[in-house]
VMD Tcl script that draws the C-alpha trace (Angstrom):
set ca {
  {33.01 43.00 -61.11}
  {35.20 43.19 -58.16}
  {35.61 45.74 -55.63}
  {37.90 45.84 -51.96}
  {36.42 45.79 -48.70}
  {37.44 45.63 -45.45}
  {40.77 44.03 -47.02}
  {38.35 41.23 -48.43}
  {37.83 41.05 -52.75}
  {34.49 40.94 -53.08}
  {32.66 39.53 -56.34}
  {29.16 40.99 -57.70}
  {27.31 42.22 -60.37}
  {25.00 44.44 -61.39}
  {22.32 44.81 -64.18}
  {19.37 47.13 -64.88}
  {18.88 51.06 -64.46}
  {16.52 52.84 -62.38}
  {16.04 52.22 -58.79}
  {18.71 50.75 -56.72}
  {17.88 47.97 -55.27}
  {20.59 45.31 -53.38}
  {20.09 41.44 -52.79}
  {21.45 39.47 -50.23}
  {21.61 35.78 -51.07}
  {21.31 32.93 -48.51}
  {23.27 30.69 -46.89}
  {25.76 28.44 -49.10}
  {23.92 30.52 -52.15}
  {26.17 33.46 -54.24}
  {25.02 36.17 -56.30}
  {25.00 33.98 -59.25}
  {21.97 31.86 -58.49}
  {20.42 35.36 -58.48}
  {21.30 36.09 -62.06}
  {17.22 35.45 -63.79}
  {15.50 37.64 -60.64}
  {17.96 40.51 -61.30}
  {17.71 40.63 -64.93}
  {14.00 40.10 -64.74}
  {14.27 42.92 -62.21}
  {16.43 45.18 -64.35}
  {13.87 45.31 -66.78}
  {10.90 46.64 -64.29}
  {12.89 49.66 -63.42}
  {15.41 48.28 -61.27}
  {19.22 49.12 -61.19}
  {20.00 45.60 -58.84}
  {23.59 44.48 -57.34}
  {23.78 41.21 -56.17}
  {27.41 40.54 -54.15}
  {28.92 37.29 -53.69}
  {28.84 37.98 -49.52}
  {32.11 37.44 -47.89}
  {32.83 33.84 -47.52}
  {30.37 32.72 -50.68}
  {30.52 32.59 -54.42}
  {34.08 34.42 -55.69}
  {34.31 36.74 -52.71}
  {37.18 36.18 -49.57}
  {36.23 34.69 -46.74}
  {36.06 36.97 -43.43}
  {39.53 36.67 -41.31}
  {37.67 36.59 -38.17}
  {34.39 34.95 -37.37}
  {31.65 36.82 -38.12}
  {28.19 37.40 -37.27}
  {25.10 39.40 -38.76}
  {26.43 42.25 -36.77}
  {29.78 42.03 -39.24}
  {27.81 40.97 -42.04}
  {26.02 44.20 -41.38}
  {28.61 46.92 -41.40}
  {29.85 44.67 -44.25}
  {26.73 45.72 -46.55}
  {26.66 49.18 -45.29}
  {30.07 49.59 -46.33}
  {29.34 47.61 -49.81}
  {25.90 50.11 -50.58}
  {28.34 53.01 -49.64}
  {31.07 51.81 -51.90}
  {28.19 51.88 -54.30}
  {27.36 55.15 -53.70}
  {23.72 54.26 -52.54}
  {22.45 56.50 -49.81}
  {18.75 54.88 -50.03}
  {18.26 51.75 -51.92}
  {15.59 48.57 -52.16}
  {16.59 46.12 -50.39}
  {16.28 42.23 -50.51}
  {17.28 39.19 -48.31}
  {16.54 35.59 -48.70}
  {16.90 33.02 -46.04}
  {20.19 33.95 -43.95}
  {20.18 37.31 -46.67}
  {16.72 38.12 -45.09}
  {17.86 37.90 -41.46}
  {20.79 39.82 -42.24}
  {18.50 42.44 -44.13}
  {16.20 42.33 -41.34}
  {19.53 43.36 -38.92}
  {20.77 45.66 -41.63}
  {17.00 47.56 -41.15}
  {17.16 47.83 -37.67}
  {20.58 48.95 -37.73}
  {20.13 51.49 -40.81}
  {16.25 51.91 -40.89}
  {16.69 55.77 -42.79}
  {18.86 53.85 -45.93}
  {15.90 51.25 -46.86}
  {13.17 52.33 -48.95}
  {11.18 49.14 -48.93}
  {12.29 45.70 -47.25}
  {11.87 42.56 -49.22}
  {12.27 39.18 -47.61}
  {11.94 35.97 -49.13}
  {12.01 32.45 -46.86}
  {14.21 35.19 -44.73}
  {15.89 32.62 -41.55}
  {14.98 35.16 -38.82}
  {13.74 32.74 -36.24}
  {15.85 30.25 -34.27}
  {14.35 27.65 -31.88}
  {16.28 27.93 -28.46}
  {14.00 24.92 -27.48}
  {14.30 22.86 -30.73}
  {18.02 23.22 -30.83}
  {18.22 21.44 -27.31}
  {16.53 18.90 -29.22}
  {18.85 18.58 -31.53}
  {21.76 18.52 -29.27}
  {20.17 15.47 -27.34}
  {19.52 14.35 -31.09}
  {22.98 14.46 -31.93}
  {24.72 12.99 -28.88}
  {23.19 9.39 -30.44}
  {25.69 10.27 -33.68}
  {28.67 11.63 -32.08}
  {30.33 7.96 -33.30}
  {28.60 7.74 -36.69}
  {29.58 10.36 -38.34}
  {27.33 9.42 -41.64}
  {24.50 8.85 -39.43}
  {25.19 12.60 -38.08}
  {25.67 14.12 -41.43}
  {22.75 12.49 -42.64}
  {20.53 13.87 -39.77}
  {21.77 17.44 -40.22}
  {21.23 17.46 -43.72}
  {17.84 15.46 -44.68}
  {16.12 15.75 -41.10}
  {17.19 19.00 -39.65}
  {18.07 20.93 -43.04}
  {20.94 22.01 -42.04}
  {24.22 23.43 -43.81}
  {26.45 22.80 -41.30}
  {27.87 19.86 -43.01}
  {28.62 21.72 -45.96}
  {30.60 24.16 -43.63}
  {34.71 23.73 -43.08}
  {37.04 26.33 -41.07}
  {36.24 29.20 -40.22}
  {32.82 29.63 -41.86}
  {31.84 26.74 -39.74}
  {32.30 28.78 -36.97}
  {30.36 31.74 -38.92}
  {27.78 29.41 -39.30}
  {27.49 28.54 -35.74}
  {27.48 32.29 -34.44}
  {24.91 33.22 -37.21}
  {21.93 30.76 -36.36}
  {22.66 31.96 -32.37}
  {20.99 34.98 -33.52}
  {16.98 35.16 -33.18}
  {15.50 37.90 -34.13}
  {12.28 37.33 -32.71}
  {11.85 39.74 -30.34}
  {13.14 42.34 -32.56}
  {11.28 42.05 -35.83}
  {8.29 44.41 -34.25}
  {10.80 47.38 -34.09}
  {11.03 47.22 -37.72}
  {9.12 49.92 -39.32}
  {9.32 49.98 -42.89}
  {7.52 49.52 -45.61}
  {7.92 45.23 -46.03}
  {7.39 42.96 -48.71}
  {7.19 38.96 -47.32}
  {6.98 36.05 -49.56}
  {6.89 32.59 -48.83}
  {6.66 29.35 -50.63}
  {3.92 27.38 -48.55}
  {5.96 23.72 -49.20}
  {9.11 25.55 -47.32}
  {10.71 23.24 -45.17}
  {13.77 24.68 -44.43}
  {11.80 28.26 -43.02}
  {8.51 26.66 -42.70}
  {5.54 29.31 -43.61}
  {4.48 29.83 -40.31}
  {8.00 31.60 -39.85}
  {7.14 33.86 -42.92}
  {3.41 33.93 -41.09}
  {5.37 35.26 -37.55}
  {7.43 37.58 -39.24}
  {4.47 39.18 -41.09}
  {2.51 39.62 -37.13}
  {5.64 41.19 -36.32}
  {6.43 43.61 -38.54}
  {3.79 46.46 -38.71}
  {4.05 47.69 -42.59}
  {3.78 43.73 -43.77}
  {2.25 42.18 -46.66}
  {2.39 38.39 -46.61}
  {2.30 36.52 -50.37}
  {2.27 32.64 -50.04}
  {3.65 31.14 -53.30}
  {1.58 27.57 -53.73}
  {3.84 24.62 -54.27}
  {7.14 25.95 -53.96}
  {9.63 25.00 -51.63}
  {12.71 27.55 -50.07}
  {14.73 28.29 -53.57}
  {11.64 30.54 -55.18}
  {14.46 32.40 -57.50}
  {15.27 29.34 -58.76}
  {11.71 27.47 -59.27}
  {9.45 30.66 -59.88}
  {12.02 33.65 -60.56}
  {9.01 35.80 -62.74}
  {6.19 34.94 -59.93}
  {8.36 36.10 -57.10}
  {9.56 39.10 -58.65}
  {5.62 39.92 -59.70}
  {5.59 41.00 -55.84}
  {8.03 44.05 -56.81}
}
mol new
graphics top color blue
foreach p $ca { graphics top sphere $p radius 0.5 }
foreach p [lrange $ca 0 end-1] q [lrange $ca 1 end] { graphics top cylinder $p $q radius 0.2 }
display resetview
């Protein structure tokens, strides 16, 4: 399906009937990788709508540069579009920060907050690090590509234009010392081998948020609706 925002054609689909509930897929992900979880959703009472966010999957790119804040008003606009005055709704990895924005933004829309691996925190003092890191690679630019991708597990080298510069403003953004102002009801699950949002992110984010429940998912790495879509959606 296709719809028009904010002069963008945006891809999604939906499946299911009952209650609304909206996923927000991660970084370099699209709303196809979430095609099992929603269907396995749909049949536990769901009605789920999974968009190809602007810049991923079939959807336009943004013509400006973007942050969560955009990305925001963006999802507002797509669960209004929708018609959905209250809805479910999930984020995983960059989806879960930008859910976790979208609740402190629009707290009185959410019924219940589900994050999965969600990329809320960003190391001020481990992206120094990097930099330092980095200035070693600035003439090999394999060497630098394969740092950012196998040490630092990173998507910037998967990133051209201008969602390289999306990219960039999006992982300024730490919601650390925001997270405790959420106050919603909040589902958190985590897969304990994780090493793109290590657990004790998921383990933070639970301390922060008040209403929190915590479910560590032995084994599993960052992609759980890929490797365990029927375990993960057991926490629904």
């Amino acid at each position: 399906m296709e719809a028009l925002l904010k002069n963008l054609r945006i891809n999604y689909f939906e499946t299911g009937s009952g209650k609304p509930l909206l996923v927000l897929h991660g970084w370099g992900s699209n709303a196809e990788r979430w095609r099992q979880v929603a269907e396995i959703l749909g049949k536990k009472g769901y009605r789920v709508f999974v968009p190809d966010l602007p810049g991923f999957g079939k959807s336009q790119e943004p013509d400006a540069v973007w942050g969560l804040d955009e990305y925001v008003l963006f999802v507002n606009d797509f669960a209004e579009t929708l018609g959905l005055d209250k809805f479910f709704l999930l984020g995983h990895s960059f989806g879960g920060a930008l859910a976790c924005k979208f609740a402190l933004k629009y707290p009185q829309k959410i019924e219940k907050l589900f994050l999965v691996a969600a990329a809320c925190i960003r190391e001020k003092t481990q992206k120094k690090k990097i930099l330092k890191v980095l200035s070693f690679f600035k003439f090999v630019p394999f060497a630098r590509r394969f740092f950012y991708r196998f040490v630092l597990k990173s998507d910037y080298p998967e990133t051209k234009g201008i969602m390289r510069e999306i990219f960039l403003k999006v992982i300024k953004d730490d919601l650390s010392e925001e997270l405790s102002k959420i106050n919603l009801p909040t589902v958190i699950v985590w897969g304990d081998k994780d090493g793109v949002t290590p657990l004790w992110q998921g383990r933070l984010i639970n301390s922060k948020i008040k209403n929190s429940e915590l479910f560590v998912i032995e084994r599993q790495n960052h992609a759980l609706q890929i490797t365990v879509p029927e375990e993960l959606c057991s926490y629904f």
